[in-house]
C-alpha positions in Angstrom: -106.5 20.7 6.1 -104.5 21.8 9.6 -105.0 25.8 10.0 -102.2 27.8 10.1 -102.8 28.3 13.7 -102.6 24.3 14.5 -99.7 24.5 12.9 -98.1 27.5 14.7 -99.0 25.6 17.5 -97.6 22.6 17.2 -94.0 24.7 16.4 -94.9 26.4 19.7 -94.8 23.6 21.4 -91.1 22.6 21.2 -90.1 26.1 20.3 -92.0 29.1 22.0 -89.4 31.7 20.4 -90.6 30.7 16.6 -91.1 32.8 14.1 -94.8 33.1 14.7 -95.0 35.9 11.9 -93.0 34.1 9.0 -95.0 30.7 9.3 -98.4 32.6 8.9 -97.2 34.2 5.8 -95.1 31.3 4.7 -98.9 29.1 4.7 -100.4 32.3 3.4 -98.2 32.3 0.6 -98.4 28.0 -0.6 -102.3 28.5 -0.2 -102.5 31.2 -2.9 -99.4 30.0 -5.0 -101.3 26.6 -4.7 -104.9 27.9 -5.0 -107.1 25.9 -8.4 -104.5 22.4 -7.5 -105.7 19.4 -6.2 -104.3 16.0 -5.2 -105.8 12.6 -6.8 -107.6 11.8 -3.9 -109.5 15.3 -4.9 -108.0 17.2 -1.8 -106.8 20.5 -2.5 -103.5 20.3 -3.7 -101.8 22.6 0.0 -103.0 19.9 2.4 -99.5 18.1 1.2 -96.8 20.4 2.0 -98.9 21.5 5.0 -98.9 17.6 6.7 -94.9 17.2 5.3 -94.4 20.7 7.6 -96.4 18.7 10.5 -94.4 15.5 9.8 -91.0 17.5 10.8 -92.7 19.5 13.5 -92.3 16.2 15.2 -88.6 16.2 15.0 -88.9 19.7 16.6 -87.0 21.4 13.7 -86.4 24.8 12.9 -88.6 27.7 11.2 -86.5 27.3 7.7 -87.2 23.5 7.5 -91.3 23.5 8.6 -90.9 27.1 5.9 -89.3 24.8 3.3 -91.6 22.1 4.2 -94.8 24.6 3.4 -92.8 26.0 0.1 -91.1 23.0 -1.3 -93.0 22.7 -4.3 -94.0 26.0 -5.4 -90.8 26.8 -7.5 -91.7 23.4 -9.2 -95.9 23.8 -9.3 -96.2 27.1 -9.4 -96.0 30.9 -10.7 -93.5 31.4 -7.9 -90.2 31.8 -8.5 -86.7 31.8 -6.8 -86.1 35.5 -6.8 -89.4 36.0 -5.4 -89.1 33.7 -2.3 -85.7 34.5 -1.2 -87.3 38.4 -1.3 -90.1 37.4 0.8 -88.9 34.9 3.0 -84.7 34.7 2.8 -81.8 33.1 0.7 -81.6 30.8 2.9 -85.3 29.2 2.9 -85.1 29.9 -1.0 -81.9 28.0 -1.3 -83.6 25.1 0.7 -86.5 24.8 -1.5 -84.8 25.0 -4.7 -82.6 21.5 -3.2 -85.7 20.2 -2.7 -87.4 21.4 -6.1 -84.0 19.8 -8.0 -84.3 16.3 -5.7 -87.9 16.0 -6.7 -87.1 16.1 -10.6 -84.7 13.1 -10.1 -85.6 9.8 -11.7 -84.3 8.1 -9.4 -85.6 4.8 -10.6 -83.7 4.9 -14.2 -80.7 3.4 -16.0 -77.8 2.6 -14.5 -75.8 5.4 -15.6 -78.7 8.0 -15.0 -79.1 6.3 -11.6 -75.5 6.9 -10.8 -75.8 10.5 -11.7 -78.6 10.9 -9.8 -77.5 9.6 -6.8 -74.4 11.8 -7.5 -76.9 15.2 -7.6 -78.6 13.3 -4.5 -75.4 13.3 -2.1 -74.2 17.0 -3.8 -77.8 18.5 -2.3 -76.8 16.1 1.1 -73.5 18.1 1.1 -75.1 21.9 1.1 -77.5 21.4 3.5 -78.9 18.0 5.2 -82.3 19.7 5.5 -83.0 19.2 1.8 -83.1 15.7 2.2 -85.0 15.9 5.7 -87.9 17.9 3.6 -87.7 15.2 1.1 -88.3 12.5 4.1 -91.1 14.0 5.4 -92.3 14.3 1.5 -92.2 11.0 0.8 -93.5 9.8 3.8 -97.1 12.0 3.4 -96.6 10.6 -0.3 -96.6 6.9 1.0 -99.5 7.4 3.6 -101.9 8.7 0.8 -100.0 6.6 -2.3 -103.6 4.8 -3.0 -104.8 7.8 -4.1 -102.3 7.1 -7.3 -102.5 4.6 -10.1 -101.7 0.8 -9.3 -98.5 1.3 -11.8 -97.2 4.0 -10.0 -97.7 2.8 -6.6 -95.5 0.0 -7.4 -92.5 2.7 -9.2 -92.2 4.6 -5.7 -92.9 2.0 -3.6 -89.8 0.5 -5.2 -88.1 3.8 -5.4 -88.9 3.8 -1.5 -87.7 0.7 -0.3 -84.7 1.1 -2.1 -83.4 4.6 -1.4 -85.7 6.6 0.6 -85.7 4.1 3.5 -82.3 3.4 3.2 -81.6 6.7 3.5 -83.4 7.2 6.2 -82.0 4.5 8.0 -78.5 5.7 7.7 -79.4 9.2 8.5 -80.7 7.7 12.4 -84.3 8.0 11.6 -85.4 4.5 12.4 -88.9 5.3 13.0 -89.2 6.7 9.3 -87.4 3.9 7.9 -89.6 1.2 9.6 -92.8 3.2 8.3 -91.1 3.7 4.8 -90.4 -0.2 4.4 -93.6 -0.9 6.0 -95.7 1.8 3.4 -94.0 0.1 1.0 -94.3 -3.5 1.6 -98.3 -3.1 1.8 -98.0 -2.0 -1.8 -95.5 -4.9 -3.1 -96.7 -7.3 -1.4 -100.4 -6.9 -0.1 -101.3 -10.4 0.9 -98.4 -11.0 2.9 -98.4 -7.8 4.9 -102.2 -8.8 5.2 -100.9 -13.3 6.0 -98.6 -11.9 8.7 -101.7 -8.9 10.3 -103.8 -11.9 10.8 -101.2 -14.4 12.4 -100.6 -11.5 14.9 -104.2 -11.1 15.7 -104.7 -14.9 15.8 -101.3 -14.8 18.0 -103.1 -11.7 20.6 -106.5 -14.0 21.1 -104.4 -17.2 22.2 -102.0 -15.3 24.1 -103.7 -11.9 25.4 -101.9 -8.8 25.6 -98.0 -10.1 25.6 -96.9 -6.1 26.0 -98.8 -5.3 28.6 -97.4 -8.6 30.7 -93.8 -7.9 29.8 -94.1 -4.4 30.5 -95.6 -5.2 33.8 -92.8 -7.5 34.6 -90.0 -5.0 33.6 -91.4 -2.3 36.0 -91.9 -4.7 38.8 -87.4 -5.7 38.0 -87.2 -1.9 38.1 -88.9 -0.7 41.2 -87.1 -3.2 43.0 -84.0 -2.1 42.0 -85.0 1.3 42.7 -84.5 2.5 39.0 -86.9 5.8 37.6 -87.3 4.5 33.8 -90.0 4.9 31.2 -90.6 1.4 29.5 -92.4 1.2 25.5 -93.4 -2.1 24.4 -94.4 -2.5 20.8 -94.7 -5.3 18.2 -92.3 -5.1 15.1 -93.4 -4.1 11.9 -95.3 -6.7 9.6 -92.1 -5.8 6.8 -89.4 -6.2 9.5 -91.1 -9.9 10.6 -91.7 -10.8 6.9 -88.0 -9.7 6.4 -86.6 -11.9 9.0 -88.8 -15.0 8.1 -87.2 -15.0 4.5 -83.8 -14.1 6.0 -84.1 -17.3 8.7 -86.4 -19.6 6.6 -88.6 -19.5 9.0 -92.3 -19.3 8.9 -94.2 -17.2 11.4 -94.6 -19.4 14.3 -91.2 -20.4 14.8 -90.2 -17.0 14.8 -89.3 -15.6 18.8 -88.5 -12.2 18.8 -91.3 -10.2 17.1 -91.6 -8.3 20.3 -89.0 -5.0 21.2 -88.9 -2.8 24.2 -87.7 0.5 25.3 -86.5 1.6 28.5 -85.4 5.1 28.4 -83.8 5.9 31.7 -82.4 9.5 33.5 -78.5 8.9 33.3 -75.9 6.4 31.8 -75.4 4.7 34.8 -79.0 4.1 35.1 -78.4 2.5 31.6 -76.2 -0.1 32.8 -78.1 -1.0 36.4 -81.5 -1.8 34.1 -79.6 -4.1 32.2 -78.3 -5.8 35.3 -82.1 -6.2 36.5 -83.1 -7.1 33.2 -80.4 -10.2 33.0 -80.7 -11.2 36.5 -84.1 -11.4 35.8 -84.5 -13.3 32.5 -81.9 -15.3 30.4 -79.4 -13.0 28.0 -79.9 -14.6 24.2 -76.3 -15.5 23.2 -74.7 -13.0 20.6 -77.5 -10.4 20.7 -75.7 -8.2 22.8 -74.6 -4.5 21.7 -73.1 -1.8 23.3 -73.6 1.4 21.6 -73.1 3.5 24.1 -69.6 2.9 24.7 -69.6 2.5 20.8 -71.7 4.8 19.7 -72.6 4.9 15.7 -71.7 7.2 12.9 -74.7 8.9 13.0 -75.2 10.0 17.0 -77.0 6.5 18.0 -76.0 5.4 21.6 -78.2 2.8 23.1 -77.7 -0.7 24.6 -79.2 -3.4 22.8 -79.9 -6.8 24.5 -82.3 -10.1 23.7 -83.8 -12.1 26.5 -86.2 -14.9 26.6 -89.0 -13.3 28.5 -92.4 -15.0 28.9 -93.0 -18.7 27.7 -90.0 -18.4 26.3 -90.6 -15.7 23.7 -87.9 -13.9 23.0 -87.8 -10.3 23.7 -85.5 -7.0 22.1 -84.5 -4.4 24.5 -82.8 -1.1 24.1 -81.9 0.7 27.0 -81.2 4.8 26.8 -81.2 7.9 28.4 -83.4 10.7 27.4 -81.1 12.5 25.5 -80.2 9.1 23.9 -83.8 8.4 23.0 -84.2 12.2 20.9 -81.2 11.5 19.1 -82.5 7.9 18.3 -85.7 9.5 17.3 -84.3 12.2 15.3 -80.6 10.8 13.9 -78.4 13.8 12.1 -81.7 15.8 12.4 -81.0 16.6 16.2 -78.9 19.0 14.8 -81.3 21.3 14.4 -83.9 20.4 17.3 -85.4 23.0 19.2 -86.7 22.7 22.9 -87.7 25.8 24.7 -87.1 28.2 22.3 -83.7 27.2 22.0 -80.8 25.0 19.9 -81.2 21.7 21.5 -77.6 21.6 23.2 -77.7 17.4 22.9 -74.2 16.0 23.4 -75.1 13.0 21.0 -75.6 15.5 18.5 -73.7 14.7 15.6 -72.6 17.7 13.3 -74.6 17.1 9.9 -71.5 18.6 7.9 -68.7 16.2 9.2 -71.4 13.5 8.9 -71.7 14.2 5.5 -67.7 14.4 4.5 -67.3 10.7 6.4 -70.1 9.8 4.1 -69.4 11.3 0.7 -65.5 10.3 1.6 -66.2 6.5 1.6 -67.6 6.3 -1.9 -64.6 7.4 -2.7 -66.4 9.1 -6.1 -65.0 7.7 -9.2 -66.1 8.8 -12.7 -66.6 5.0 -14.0 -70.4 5.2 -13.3 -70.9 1.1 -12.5 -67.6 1.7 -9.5 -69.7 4.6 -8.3 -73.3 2.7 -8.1 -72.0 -0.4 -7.4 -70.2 1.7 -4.2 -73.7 4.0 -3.3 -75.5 0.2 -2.8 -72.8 -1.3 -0.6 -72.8 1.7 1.9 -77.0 2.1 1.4 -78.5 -1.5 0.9 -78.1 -4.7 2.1 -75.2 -6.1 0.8 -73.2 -4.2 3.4 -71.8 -4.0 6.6 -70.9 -1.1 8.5 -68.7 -2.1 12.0 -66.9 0.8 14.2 -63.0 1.1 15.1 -62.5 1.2 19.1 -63.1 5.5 18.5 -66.3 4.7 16.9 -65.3 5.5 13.4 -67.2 3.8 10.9 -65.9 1.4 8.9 -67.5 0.1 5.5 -66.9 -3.5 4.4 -69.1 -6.0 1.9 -71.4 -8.5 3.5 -68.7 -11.9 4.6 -66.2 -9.6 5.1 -63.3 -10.4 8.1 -61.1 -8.9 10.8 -58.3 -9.1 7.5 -60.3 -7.0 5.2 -61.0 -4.3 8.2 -57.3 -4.2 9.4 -56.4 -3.5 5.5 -59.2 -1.0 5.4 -57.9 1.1 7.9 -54.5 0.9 6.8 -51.9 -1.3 4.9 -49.9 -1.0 7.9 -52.1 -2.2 10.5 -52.8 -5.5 8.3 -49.2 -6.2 7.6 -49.1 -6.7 11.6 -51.9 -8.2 11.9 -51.9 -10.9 14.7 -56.0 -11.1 16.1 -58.7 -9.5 16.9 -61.4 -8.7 19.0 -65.3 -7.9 18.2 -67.4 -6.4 20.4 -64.5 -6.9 22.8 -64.7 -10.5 22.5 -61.2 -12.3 21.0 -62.3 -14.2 18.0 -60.6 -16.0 14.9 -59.4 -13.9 12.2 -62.0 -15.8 9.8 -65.0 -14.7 11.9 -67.5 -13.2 9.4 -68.0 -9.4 10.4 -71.6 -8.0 11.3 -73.5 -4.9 11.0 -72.8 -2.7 13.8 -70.3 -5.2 15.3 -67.1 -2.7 17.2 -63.5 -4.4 15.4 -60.4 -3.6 17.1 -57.2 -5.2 15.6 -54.3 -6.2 17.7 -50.8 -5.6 16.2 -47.5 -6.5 16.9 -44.1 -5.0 15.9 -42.1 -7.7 13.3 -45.4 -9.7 12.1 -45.9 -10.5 8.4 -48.8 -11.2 6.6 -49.8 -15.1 6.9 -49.9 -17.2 3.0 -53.3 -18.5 4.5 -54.7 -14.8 4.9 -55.4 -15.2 1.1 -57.9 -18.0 1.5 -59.5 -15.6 4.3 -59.9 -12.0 2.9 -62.7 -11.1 0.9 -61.6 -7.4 -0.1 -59.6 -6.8 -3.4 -57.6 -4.3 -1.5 -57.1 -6.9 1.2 -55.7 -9.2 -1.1 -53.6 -7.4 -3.0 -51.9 -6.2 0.4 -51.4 -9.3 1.5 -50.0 -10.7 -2.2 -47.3 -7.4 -2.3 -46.3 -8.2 1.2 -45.9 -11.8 0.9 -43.5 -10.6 -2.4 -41.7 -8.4 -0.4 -41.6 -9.5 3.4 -41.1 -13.3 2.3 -38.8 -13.6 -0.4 -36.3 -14.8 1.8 -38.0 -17.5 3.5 -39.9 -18.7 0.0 -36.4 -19.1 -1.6 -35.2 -21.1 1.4 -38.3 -23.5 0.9 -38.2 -23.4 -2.7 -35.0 -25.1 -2.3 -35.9 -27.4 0.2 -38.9 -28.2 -2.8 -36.1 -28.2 -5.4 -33.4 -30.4 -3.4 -36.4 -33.0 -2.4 -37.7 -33.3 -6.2 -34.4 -33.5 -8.3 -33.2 -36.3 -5.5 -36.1 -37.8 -6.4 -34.5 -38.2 -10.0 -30.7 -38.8 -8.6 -29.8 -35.0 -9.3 -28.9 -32.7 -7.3 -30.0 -28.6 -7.5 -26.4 -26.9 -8.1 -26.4 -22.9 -9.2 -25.4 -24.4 -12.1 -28.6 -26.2 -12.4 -31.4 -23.0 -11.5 -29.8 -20.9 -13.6 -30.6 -23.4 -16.5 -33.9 -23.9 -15.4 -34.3 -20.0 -14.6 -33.1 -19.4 -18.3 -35.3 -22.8 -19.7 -38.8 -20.8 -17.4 -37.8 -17.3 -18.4 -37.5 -15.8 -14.9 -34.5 -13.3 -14.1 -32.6 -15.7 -11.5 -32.4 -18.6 -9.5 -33.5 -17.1 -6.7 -36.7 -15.5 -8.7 -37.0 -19.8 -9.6 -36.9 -20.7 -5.3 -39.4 -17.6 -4.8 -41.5 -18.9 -6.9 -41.7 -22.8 -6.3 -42.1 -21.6 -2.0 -44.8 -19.4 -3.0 -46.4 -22.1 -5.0 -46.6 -19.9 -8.0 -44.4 -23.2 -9.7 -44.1 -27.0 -8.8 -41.4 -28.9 -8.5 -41.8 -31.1 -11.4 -42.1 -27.8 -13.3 -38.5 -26.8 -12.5 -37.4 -30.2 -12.8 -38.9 -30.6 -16.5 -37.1 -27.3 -17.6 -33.9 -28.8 -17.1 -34.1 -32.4 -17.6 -37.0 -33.2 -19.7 -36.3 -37.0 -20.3 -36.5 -37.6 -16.9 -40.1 -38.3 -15.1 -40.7 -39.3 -11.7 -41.2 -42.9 -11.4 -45.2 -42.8 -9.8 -44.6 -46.3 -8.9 -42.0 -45.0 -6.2 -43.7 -44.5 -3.0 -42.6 -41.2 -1.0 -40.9 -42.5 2.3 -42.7 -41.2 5.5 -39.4 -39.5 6.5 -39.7 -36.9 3.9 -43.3 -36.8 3.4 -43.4 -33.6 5.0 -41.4 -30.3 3.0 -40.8 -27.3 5.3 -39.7 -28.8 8.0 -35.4 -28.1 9.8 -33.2 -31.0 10.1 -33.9 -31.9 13.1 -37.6 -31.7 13.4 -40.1 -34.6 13.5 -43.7 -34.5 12.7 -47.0 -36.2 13.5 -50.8 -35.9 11.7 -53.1 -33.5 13.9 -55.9 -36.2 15.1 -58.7 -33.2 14.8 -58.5 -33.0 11.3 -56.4 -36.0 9.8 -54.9 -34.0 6.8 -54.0 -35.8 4.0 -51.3 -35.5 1.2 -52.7 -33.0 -1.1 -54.2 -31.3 1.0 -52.9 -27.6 2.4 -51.4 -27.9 6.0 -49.9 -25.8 8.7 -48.0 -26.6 11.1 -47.2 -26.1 14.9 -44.8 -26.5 16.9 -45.3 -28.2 20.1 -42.7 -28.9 22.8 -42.1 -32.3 23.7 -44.2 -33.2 19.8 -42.3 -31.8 17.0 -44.6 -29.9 14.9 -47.9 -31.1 14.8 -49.3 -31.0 11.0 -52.9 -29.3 11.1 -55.2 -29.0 8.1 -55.5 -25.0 6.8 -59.2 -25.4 7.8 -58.7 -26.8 11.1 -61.0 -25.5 13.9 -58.4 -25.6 16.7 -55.4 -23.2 14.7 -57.8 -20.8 16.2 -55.8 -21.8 19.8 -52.6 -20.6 18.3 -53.6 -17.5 16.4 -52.2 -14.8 18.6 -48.8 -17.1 18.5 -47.8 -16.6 15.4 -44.0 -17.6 16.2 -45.7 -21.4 16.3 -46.9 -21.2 13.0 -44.9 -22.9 10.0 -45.4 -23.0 6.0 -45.2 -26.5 5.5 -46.6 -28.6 2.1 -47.0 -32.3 1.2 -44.0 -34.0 -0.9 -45.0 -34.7 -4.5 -45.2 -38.4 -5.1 -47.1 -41.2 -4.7 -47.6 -41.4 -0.7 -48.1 -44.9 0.8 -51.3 -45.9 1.8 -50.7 -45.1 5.9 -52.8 -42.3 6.6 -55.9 -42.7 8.8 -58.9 -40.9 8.1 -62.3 -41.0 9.4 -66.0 -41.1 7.4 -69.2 -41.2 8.6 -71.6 -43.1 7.1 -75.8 -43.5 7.0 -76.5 -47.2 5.2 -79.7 -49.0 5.3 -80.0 -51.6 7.9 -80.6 -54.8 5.9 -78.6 -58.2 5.6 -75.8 -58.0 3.7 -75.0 -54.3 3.4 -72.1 -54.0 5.7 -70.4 -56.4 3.8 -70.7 -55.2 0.8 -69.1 -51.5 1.7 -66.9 -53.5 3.5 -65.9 -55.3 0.2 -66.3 -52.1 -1.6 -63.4 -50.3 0.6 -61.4 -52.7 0.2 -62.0 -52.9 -3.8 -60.2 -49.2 -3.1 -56.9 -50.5 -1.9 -58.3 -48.9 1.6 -57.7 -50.8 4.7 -60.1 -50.4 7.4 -58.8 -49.9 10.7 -61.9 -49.5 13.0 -65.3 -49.6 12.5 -67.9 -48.0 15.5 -71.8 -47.8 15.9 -72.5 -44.4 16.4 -76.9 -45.1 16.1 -78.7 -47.9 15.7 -82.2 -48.1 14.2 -84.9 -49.7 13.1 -84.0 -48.7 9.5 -80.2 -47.5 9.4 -77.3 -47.5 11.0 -75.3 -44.5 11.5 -71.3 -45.0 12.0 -67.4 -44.4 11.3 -65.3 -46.0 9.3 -61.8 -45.4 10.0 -59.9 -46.0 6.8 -56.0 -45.7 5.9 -55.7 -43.8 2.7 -52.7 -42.5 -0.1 -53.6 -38.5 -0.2 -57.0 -36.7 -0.9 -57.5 -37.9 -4.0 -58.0 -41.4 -2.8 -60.0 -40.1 -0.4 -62.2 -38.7 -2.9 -62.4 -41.9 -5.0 -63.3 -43.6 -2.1 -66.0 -41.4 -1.1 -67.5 -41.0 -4.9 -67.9 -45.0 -4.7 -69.6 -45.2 -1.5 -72.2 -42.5 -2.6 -73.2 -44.9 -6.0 -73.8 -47.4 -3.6 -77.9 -47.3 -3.2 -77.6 -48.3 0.4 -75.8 -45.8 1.7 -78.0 -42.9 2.2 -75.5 -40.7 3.4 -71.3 -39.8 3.5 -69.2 -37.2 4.7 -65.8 -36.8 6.5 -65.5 -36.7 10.0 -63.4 -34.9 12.1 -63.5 -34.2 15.8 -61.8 -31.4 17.5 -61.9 -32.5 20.8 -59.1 -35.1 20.1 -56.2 -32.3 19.8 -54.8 -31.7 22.8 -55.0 -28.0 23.3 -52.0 -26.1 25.2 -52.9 -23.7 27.6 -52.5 -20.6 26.3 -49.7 -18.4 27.2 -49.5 -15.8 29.9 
């Protein structure tokens, strides 16, 4: 058991103006209320709250909390009671304790419905005072260090209650060293042999390899001296639950994995921040896409630090965070450097975040519904892993679920700033609007005055609210230019059956479909919402089209002005039946892309380019050249026969090229001239029964478009 004096002490040290006085009587006080209890391990009951109060003397806090910290369960344990320790020691400690005292009788491993009212009593303690919670930390954690004290079942309920909310929380609160122990705690009680698999691969790992650190480290103040850079440098190896946690998130077993190694340089100013990464890239080889910026962007909770991945040694790939001192307590500490002491005094840390406006950005996104599943199912997206939290350019935090896009963040921050939509950039880097969002990643969305939402957009949002946006806008903004190519549909299908589509006609077929208008009937045959043949049926139901009629090449394309010609992207060969886009280029027409095409990225911030366009319904002639790659066995007689095959499918082959030759197969593409998809899919369905070919896809080569430079 520390002595009240160690403890006064170690409060001293960070804070020489304490309360010397009230801590003494505050340990006085738990030791008698607590006098006759002892834990399981058979310790007396007061070494607990006295190692919690020790735990947060680390984060330098204030009397109330390491007061709280000594008294936070004698309202629950004990004769004590409210009254009597806001007369002896303040409302304010009694107030804290009693948050703690009501957090501590929460089942917080219950039904769904109790769980959601749990968490709701959880965030409502959060909201009074963060310090509650910080008690509850450092409670937990003393619990998890001595948890095999307990019985085996409940080891398992609260090292599940731990990984799932306590180290969450801590997380999100800045306190990365508590969450890393939390996870780790907990992970040696779930999973025991492979905390102990991946402890003796690391030990097996030191003996081939000798001390990696203490190499690295070496080398990184050898980069710094020359560059004449004062810095502090801590090498450590990651923790067994954050390795396990990557190998099942890669698929990769423990010697493949690279970065199991981090760093920190903590430095004496910003600027010093930035020259120590120069040195560290000019020195070893910056990992593509594992750069971050938090400094410039810092996070919600006060974190500021550059992160950075390099291959260092052999090849081993090494994490580095670079921050100043101040950047490094608040790191340390998260929301809690609030209420840091040093010298005697409020730590006055710019990177500070106030703990109260913390809390309102926090509560605010949940957005608190009284539906209990909306409530939950909103607590796990902004605490677990199904989330992603990125940053506006101001550092605001934004919350999205996991595959969520630049769409669903422009629609999060408002339903204007999606409607304008035209790209964006992450991490200041320009990327398609299809890119897949990642935690911690800074969004910013570029706008311009007149833009509408794209039909495509739909295909790329994840985000009910995106999609509804983009649906009502679509409505709205493009009812006018839907009713011009619902005609253009309409005129091409009842030509097609030697009629033409007077008013006369749509009002028929508006009255026959049970829509308001004519116009309501074009709206909805450009928006796809009806086909052609639908409208065409309503009004003249004897008369089919004739499948045996072939569409003529001239008019295989809807969408397009008079005067306009057209030509198949070679990138991505789209087919009849299959959704296109297309782009105008000077001296070309349009060029017809499919929707999924890798190279509309080139044209996404000119949206003026972009046209609506669909396939004409019919039976297309058998002119369009598509490419498939093919794996067969090499043996006599096989290339003949899927030869033969092909051209059992009405599919001429055009060109044929050797791609790989081997001993046992050949690899190569067929270039075939096909109807629409649908033959395409025929084709492909026959190939893959044939038991030589052991494999088939599509191929398509972006390289082959021709790629404008892009405007200045």
């Amino acid at each position: 058991m520390i002595p009240a004096d160690d403890l006064v002490e170690l409060v001293r040290a960070y804070n020489p103006k304490t309360n010397e006085k009230l801590i003494r009587e505050a340990y006085q006080y738990g030791l008698e209320m607590h006098e006759g209890q002892y834990r399981h391990s058979g310790e007396p009951y007061f070494t607990h709250p006295i190692e919690v109060a020790a735990i947060l003397t680390e984060q330098q806090l204030d009397d109330a909390t390491i007061i709280t910290a000594l008294l936070h369960d004698t309202i629950e344990d004990t004769k004590a009671s409210y009254k009597e320790v806001a007369e002896k020691f303040g409302d304010e400690i009694a107030m804290l304790v009693d948050g703690v005292t009501k957090l501590t009788n929460l089942q917080l491993s219950s039904t769904e419905t109790k769980q959601a009212e749990n968490f709701r009593k959880l965030f409502m303690a959060m909201s009074k005072d963060l310090r509650v919670i910080l008690v509850k930390l450092g409670d937990r954690l003393h619990n998890m260090r001595t948890i095999r004290a307990m019985r085996p079942q409940k080891q398992i309920v609260k090292a599940r209650e731990t990984m799932d909310i306590f180290a969450p929380l801590a997380g999100r609160m800045g306190m990365q060293w508590m969450r890393e122990e939390l996870e780790d705690l907990a992970f040696k009680v779930l999973n025991p042999d492979g905390r102990a698999s991946i402890m003796r691969r690391f030990i097996t790992l030191q003996k081939e390899t000798g001390d990696v650190i203490q190499r690295i480290t070496d080398d990184m103040v050898t980069e710094l001296e020359k560059a004449e850079i004062d810095a502090e440098i801590f090498g450590r190896a990651k923790k067994p639950y954050s390795i396990w946690r990557k190998m099942q998130t890669k698929d990769q077993g423990f010697s493949r994995l690279s970065d199991i190694y981090g760093f920190r340089i903590v430095t004496a100013s910003e600027n010093d921040c930035y020259r120590v990464l120069g040195a560290i890239h000019q020195r070893w080889r910056a990992v593509p896409g594992r750069f971050k910026d938090y400094i410039s962007q810092p996070k919600s909770n006060g974190y500021r630090s550059i992160h950075t991945t390099v291959s260092g040694r052999d090849g081993r790939r090494v994490e580095v965070q670079i921050r100043t001192r101040q950047m490094h307590d608040v790191a340390e500490t998260g929301v809690a450097a609030h209420w840091s002491y040093r010298d005697g005094v409020r730590g006055e840390n710019p990177f500070a975040v106030d703990p109260a406006r913390w809390i309102r950005s926090l509560t605010e996104q949940f957005d608190i519904e009284e539906d209990h599943e909306d409530f939950l199912e909103a607590v796990k997206l902004e605490m677990y892993q199904d989330q992603v939290f990125c940053f506006t350019p101001k550092g605001d935090v934004v919350k999205l679920p996991r595959g969520a896009t630049p769409i669903d963040f422009a629609y999060a921050i408002h339903t204007r700033i999606g409607n304008a939509c035209v790209g964006a950039k992450v991490d200041h880097m320009r990327v398609p609007l299809w890119t897949r969002i990642k935690n911690g990643q800074s969004v910013e969305i570029i706008t311009a005055n007149g833009q509408m939402p794209q039909a495509t957009w739909l295909e790329i949002a994840t985000t009910g609210k995106a999609k509804s946006a983009i649906r009502r806008a679509l409505r709205e903004l493009d009812h006018e230019r839907f009713v011009k190519l619902g005609y253009e549909l309409a005129r091409a299908a009842f030509e097609h059956v030697g009629k033409k589509p007077t008013d006369r006609i749509l009002d028929m077929a508006a009255k026959q479909l049970r829509l308001d208008d004519r116009d309501t009937v074009l709206a909805r045959l450009g928006s796809a919402e009806l086909t052609a043949s639908d409208v065409v049926q309503s009004v003249f139901p004897e008369l089919t089209t004739d499948d045996k009629d072939e569409v003529s090449e001239d008019r295989a394309v809807i969408g397009l002005a008079s005067d306009q010609s057209f030509q198949r992207a070679p990138c991505c060969e789209p087919l009849p039946g299959e959704r296109i886009i297309g782009i105008t280029q000077r001296g070309k027409g349009v060029v017809v892309h499919a929707i999924d095409c890798e190279n509309l990225t080139h044209f996404e911030d000119q949206p003026e380019r972009w046209l609506d366009l669909h396939w004409q319904v019919g039976k297309h002639r058998p002119i369009h050249d598509c490419s498939i790659e093919l794996t067969i066995s090499n043996d006599a007689g096989v290339l003949g026969r899927i030869c033969s095959l092909i051209g059992a499918h009405k599919a001429n082959i055009s060109n044929l090229e050797f791609t790989e030759r081997k001993q046992d197969f050949y690899r190569l593409l067929v270039h075939v001239e096909l109807r629409d998809i649908e033959h395409l899919h025929s084709l492909m369905l026959a190939l893959q029964a044939e038991g030589e070919v052991a494999a088939i896809k599509r191929h398509r080569d972006p390289s082959r478009a021709a790629i404008p430079a892009p405007k200045q």
